[in-house]
C-alpha positions as CSV (number, residue, x, y, z in Angstrom):
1,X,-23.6,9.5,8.5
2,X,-22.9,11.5,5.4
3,X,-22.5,10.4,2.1
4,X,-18.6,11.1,2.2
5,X,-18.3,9.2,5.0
6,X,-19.7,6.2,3.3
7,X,-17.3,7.0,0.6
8,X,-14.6,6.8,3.1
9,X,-15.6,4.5,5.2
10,X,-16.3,1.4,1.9
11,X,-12.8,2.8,0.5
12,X,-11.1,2.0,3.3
13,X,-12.6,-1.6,4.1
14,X,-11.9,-2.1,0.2
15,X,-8.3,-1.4,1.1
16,X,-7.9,-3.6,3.9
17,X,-9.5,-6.7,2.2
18,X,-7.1,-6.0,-0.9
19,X,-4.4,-5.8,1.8
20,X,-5.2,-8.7,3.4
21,X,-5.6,-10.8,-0.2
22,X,-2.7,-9.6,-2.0
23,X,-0.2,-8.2,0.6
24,X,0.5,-4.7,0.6
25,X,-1.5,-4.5,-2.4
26,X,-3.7,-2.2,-0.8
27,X,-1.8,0.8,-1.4
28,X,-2.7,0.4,-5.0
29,X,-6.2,0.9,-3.8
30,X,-5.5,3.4,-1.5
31,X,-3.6,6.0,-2.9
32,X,-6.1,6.9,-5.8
33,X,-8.8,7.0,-3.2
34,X,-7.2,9.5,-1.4
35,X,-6.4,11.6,-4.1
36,X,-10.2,11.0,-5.1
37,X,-10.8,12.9,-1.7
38,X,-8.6,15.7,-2.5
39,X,-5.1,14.6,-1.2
40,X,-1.9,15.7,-3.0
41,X,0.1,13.4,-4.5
42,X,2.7,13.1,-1.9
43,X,0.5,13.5,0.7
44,X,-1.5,10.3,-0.6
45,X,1.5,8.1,-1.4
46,X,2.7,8.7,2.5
47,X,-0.8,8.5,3.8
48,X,-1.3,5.5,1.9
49,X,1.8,4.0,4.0
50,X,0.2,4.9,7.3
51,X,-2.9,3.3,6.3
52,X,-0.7,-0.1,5.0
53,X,1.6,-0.7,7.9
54,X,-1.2,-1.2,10.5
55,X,-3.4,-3.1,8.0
56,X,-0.2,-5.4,6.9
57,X,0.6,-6.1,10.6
58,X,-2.7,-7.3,11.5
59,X,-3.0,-9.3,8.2
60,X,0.6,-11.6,9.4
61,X,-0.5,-11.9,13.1
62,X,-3.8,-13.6,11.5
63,X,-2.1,-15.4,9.1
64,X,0.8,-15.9,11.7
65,X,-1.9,-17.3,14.5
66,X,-3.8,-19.5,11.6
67,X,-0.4,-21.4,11.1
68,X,-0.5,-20.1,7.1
69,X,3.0,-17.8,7.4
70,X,6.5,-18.8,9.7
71,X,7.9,-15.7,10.9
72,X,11.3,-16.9,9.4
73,X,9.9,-16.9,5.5
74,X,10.3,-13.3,5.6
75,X,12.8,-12.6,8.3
76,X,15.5,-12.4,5.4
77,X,14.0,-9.9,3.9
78,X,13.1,-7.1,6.8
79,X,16.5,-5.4,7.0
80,X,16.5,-4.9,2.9
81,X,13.1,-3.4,3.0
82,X,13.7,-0.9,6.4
83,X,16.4,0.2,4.4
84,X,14.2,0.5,0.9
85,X,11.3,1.8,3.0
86,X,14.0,4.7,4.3
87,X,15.4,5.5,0.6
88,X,11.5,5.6,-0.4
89,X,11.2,8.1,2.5
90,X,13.8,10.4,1.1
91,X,12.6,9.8,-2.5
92,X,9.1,10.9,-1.9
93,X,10.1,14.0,-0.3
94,X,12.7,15.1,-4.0
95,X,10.3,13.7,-6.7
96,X,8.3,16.2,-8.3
97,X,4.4,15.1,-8.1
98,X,3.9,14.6,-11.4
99,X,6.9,12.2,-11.4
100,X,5.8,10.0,-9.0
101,X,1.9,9.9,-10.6
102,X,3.6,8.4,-13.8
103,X,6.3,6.5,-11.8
104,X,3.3,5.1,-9.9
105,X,1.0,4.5,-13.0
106,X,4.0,2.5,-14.6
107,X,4.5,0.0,-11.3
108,X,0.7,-0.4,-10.9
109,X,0.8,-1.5,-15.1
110,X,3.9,-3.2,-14.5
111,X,2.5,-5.2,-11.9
112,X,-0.5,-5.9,-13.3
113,X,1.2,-7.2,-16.7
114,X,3.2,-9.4,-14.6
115,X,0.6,-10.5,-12.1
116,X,-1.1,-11.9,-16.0
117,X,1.5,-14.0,-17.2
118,X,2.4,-15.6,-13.5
C-alpha cells in the first residue's frame, strides 16, 4: 500500500474513534485532514459530513444495542437538527471559504474552551 494510503487510511480510523468517543466530534478531525489531502474548503466541510453520518449511525446502533443510549433521549431533538442540518446545507454553499475556515477555527476554540471548564 502507499504511504498516502496509510495517511488515509490512520486518518480516517482516527476519525471514527473520535466519533465514536465524543459524538460527532469527528468532523473536527476530519475536516483538517482532508484539507491536509488537498480538499477545498467546502469541499472538506461537506465531505466531512458524508464521512460523519455513517460513522454517527453505527456509533448509536452500538451504543443503542449495549443498552447505553434510549432512542427517546434524542428523539426531541431530530426535527431541530434536519432542519439546522438543511440551513447548514444552504449556508455552506453562500459562505466565502475563507469565512467558514475562521468561522470553523472559532467553533473548534469555542468548543474546546468550553469542553475545559465543563
Amino acid at each position: 500500500m502507499k504511504q498516502d494510503t496509510l495517511k488515509k487510511c490512520g486518518g480516517g480510523f482516527l476519525v471514527g474513534a473520535v466519533n465514536g468517543l465524543f459524538g460527532a466530534g469527528g468532523g473536527i478531525v476530519a475536516v483538517p485532514m482532508l484539507r491536509k489531502f488537498g480538499v477545498s474548503d467546502k469541499s472538506a466541510h461537506a465531505s466531512s459530513v458524508a464521512l460523519i453520518f455513517p460513522l454517527s449511525v453505527v456509533s448509536f446502533l452500538l451504543y443503542l444495542f449495549d443498552g447505553r443510549v434510549a432512542f427517546s433521549d434524542g428523539l426531541p431533538y431530530l426535527l431541530p437538527g434536519v432542519g439546522g442540518a438543511v440551513l447548514g446545507t444552504v449556508l455552506l454553499s453562500k459562505i466565502p471559504a475563507k469565512w467558514l475556515h475562521r468561522v470553523f477555527g472559532c467553533f473548534i476554540i469555542f468548543a474546546g474552551v468550553r469542553m475545559m471548564f465543563k
